[in-house]
N, C-alpha and C positions, 0 to 999 in steps of 0.2 A: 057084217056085224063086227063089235070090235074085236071077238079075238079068234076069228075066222080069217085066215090068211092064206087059204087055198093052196094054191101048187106055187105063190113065189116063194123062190129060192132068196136065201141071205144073201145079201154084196159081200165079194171077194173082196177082203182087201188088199191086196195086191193088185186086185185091176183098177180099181180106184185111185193109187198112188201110184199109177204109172203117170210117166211126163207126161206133159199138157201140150200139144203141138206146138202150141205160140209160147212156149216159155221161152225166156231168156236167159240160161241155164249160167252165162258167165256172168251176168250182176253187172256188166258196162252201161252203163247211159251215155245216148246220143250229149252233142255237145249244143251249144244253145244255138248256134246259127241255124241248126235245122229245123227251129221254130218258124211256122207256117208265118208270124207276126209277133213281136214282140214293142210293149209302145213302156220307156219308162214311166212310173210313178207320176205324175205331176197333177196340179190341177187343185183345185178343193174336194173336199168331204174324205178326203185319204189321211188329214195329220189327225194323232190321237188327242181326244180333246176329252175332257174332264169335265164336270159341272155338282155343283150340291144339290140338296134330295131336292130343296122346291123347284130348281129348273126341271129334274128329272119330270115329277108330278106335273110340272105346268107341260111338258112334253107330250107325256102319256094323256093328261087330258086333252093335248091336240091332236091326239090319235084317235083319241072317242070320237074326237067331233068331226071330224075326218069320215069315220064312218058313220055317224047318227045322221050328220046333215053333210055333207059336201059328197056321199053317195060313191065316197070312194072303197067298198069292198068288193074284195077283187075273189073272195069263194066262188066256187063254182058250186061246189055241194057241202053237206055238213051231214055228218054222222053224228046219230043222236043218239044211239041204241045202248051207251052205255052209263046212261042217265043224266039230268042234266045235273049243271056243277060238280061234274065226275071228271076226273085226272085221269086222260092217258097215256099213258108211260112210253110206250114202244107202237108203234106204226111199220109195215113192209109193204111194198107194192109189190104185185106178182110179177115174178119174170118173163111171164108169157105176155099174160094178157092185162092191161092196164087199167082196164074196167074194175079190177078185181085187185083189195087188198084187206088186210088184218089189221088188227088191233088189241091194244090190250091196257086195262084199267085197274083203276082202286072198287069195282066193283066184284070184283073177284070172277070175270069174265073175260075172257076173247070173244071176237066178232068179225066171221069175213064178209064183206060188204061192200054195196058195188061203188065206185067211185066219180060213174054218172050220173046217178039220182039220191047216192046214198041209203040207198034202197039196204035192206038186212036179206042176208044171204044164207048163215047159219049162223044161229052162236054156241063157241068150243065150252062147253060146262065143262064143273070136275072140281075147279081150285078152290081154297078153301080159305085166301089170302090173295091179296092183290096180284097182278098179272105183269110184270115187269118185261119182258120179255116175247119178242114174236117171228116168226121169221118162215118163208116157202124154202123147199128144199132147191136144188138149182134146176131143175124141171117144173118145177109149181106144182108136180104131182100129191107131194106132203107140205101138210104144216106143222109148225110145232110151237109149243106155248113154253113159256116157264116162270113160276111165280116166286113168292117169299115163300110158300109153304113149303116149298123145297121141293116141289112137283114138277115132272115135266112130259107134259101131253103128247101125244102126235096123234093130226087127222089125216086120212087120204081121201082125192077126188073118189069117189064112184067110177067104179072100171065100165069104161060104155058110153059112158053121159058125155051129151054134149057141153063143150066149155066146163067152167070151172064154177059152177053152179050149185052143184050136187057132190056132200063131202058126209062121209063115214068116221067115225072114233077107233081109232087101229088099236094105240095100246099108251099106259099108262109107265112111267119108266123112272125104276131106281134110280134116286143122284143124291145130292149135296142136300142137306138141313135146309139149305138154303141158298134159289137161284137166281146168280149176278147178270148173265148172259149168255146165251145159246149163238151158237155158229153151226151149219150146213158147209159141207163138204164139198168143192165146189162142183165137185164132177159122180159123185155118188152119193148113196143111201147112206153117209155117215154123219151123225151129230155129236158135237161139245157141247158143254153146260160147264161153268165155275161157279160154285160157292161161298159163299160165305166162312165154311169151316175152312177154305184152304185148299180142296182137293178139285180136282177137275175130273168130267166123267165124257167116257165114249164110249157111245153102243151103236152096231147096227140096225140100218131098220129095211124091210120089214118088220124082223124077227123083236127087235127090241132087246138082241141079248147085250149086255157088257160087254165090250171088247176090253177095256184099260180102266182102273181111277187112280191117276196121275196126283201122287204125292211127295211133293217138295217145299210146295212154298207153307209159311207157319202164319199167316194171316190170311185174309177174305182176298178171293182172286176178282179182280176188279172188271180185268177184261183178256180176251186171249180167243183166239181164231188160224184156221188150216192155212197154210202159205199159199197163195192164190195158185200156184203149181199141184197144191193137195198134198204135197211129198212129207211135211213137219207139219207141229204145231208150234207155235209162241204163247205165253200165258203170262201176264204181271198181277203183281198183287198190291195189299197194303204196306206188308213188308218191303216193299221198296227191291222187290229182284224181280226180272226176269228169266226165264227158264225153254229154251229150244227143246222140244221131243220129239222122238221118232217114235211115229204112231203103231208101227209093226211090234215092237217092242214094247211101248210103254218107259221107257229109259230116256232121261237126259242126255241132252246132246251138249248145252253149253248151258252156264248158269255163270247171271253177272247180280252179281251183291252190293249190296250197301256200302261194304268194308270197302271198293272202289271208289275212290274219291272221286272220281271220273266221272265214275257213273250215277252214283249217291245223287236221291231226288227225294225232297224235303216233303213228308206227307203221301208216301209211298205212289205207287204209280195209276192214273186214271183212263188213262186212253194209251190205244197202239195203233198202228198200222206197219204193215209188210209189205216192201214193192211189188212191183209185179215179178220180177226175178225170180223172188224168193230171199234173196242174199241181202236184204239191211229190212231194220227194223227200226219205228219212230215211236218212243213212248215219250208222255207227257207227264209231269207231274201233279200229285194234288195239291201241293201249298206252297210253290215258290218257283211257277214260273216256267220252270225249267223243260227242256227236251233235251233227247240223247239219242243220234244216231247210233246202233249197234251194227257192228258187221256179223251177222248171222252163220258164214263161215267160218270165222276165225272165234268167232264169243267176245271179238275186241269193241271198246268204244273209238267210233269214230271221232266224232262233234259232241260237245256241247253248244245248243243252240240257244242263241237269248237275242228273244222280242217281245213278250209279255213280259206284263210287271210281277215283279219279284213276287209280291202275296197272289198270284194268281193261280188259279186250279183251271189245267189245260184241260174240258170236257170232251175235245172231241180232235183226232188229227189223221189225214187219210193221202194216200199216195192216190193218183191219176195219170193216163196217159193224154195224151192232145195229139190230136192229128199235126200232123209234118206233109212237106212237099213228097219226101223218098218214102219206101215203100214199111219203115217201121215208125217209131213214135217214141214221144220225147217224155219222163217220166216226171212229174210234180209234184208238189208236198202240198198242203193246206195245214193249216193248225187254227183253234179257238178257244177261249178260255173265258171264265168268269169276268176277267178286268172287261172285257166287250172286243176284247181286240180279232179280227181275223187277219191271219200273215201268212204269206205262200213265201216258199221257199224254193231255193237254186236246189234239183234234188242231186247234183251232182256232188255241188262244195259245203251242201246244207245251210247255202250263208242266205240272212232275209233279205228277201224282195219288195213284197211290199206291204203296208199295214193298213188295214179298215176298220172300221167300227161297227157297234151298235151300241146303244143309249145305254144299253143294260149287259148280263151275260149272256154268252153266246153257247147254248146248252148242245146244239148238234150241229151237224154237217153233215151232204151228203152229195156226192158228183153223180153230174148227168152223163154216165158212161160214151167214152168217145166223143166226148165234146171239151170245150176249153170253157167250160159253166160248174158252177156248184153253188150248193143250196146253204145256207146256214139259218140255224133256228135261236131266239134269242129270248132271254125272259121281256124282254121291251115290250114281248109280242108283236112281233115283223119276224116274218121271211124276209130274207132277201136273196137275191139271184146276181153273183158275182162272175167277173169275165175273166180268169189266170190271169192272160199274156197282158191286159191290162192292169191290171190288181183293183180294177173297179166296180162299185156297186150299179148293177143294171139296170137293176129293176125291185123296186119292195112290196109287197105284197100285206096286204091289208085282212083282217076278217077274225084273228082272234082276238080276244078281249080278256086274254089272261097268259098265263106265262108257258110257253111254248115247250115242249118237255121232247120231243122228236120228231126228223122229217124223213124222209123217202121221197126219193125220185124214180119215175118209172124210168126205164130202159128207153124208151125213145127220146128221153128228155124233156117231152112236153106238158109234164103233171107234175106235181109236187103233194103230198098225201103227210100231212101234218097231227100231233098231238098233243096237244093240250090241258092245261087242268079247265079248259073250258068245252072238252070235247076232242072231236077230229072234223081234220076238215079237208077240201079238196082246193089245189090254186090251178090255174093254168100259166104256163112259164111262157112269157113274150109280149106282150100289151103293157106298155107302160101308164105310171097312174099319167103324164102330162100327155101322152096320146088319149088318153080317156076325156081328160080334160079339153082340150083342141076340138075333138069329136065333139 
């Protein structure tokens, strides 16, 4: 029941933040030659191209009809259960098992639900305001929700039960007025949530107690996540600074301000990502464009990065490995931003590689782990399934009919688990529409 929690014991934190076997603890990146292939830029559908609203429209109606009559929808399933013409915000595929993923809506619900038939699995009640927010813990064992009511749920599987079928309401957890986004710790029972007031919160769970609320920043924290080592956190906000902590503590470790003309990003900061290292940090701006590689040891700016247009608000920007010949892997960037643009970067020299599009914004992104694929989601309404080492678009993917708000890839790369203000839906990554067509 929910607040029966029998003989488990609380996560140590300290065993939690010990190294990660496969960290990279000195922050070097392979050099490019060790890329398994790399093909330059060339070709069409790669230059950024422009057009006014009636082509856009006349586009989007070629999309409709695309799926009305030309029979090119490429769903595999649709989740309905959080009503029709219902917005959803946040979507996660389980890390276990791919059949199995969350959701979360302006219905003031979570839904985990199966990804084969779209079948309802359970749904997380509780919130009392939209559901922004979703995410398994790195086990799949827990979920957790977090909405604008400033609420933040966690479920557990049923101890015993086969698969991931069968889920119980653990506990209900003090945080922020109001919640931006929740992160899972990548190697334990620990979760973030940032606010809207500014403050950031960590508790353990089981237990659900408090461990830290992390206060620095003086505006709404936008986005912020564990260093994939588990050892720090990162966290930006509207006020335009980032801030490094160390979790045992609760205390800052480095903080880069505004007052850095270096690092100054117009419209405070929207997106992050952390290498796999731990040691550099990639925030994106909300109104002009901008990226800043941060060195995470030092608290210095590296790079200013520019390949989006100036009025662009960077949505989403995420670090990846790629397989190599030798026996480690070469470290990548991706970025996406409202202009439509998606651009991968050299993650050594930060300098751009190459640029793509979509009709519209490009609201998420997400890599197919261990692979040289990633996913971006775009108001056009397309997915599309992008190759790094080519900077090319693969494959696009058809089936929503409104504007894509987040995607998730499972862990083997072969699903794509989408949200929309028309719903959620399920793709399958591989089958393009001209082999459908040919067929």
């Amino acid at each position: 029941m929910a607040n029966q929690q029998g003989q488990e014991q609380p996560v140590d934190l300290d065993d939690v933040l010990q190294p990660l076997p496969t960290a990279q603890d000195d922050g070097t990146f392979l050099e490019e030659d060790d890329i398994l292939e790399v093909e330059e830029l060339e070709g069409e559908g790669m230059d950024v191209e422009s057009g006014d609203e009636a082509q856009d429209d006349e586009e989007q109606d070629g999309a409709d009809q695309l799926l009305d009559q030309e029979g090119f929808n490429d769903t595999q399933a649709s989740f309905d259960g959080h009503g029709e013409d219902t917005s959803v915000f946040a979507v996660a595929v389980h890390p276990v098992d791919p059949l199995i993923a969350v959701s979360g809506g302006e219905d003031d619900m979570a839904h985990i639900w199966r990804t084969d038939t779209g079948a309802s699995v359970v749904k997380l009640t509780g919130h009392t305001d939209s559901v922004t927010s979703v995410g398994f813990s790195f086990d799949g064992e827990l979920v957790a929700t977090g909405g604008m009511d400033g609420r933040v749920r966690v479920w557990r599987k049923v101890k015993g039960s086969q698969g991931y079928l069968t889920w119980e309401f653990l506990t209900n957890l003090e945080g922020p007025d109001e919640v931006n986004w929740i992160n899972w710790h990548p190697k334990g029972n620990l979760l973030l949530a940032g606010g809207a007031d500014g403050t950031v919160w960590l508790w353990s769970l089981p237990t659900g107690n408090t461990l830290h609320v992390l206060s620095g920043h003086i505006a709404s924290v936008t986005c912020g996540q564990f260093t994939p080592d588990g050892k720090k956190i990162v966290t930006c906000s509207e006020d335009s600074t980032l801030i490094l902590w160390d979790p045992r503590t609760g205390e800052p470790i480095h903080k880069l301000l505004p007052s850095d003309a270096r690092f100054r990003l117009e419209g405070g900061i929207n997106s992050l990502a952390v290498n796999p290292a731990g040691t550099v940090a990639i925030c994106g701006g909300g109104a002009d464009g901008g990226l800043r590689a941060v060195n995470l040891v030092q608290g210095t700016v590296l790079a200013q990065m520019v390949g989006h247009e100036d009025d662009a608000s960077i949505e989403a920007v995420a670090f990846s490995e790629i397989p190599t010949i030798g026996q480690a892997s070469v470290t990548v960037v991706v970025s996406a931003g409202t202009d439509g643009r998606v651009c991968t970067w050299e993650a050594n020299s930060f300098k751009l590689r190459s640029t793509g599009t979509h009709e519209d914004a490009v609201t998420s992104l997400s890599f197919a782990p261990n692979t040289t694929h990633f996913i971006t989601g775009s108001a056009d309404r397309t997915l599309k399934v992008w190759d790094y080492r080519r900077g090319t678009c693969e494959q696009t993917l058809l089936g929503h009919r409104d504007v894509i708000n987040s995607c998730s890839v499972s862990r083997d790369g072969k699903l794509v688990v989408s949200g929309g203000d028309d719903g959620a839906k399920v793709f399958a990554v591989g089958k393009s529409n001209e082999e459908k067509m040919e067929a």
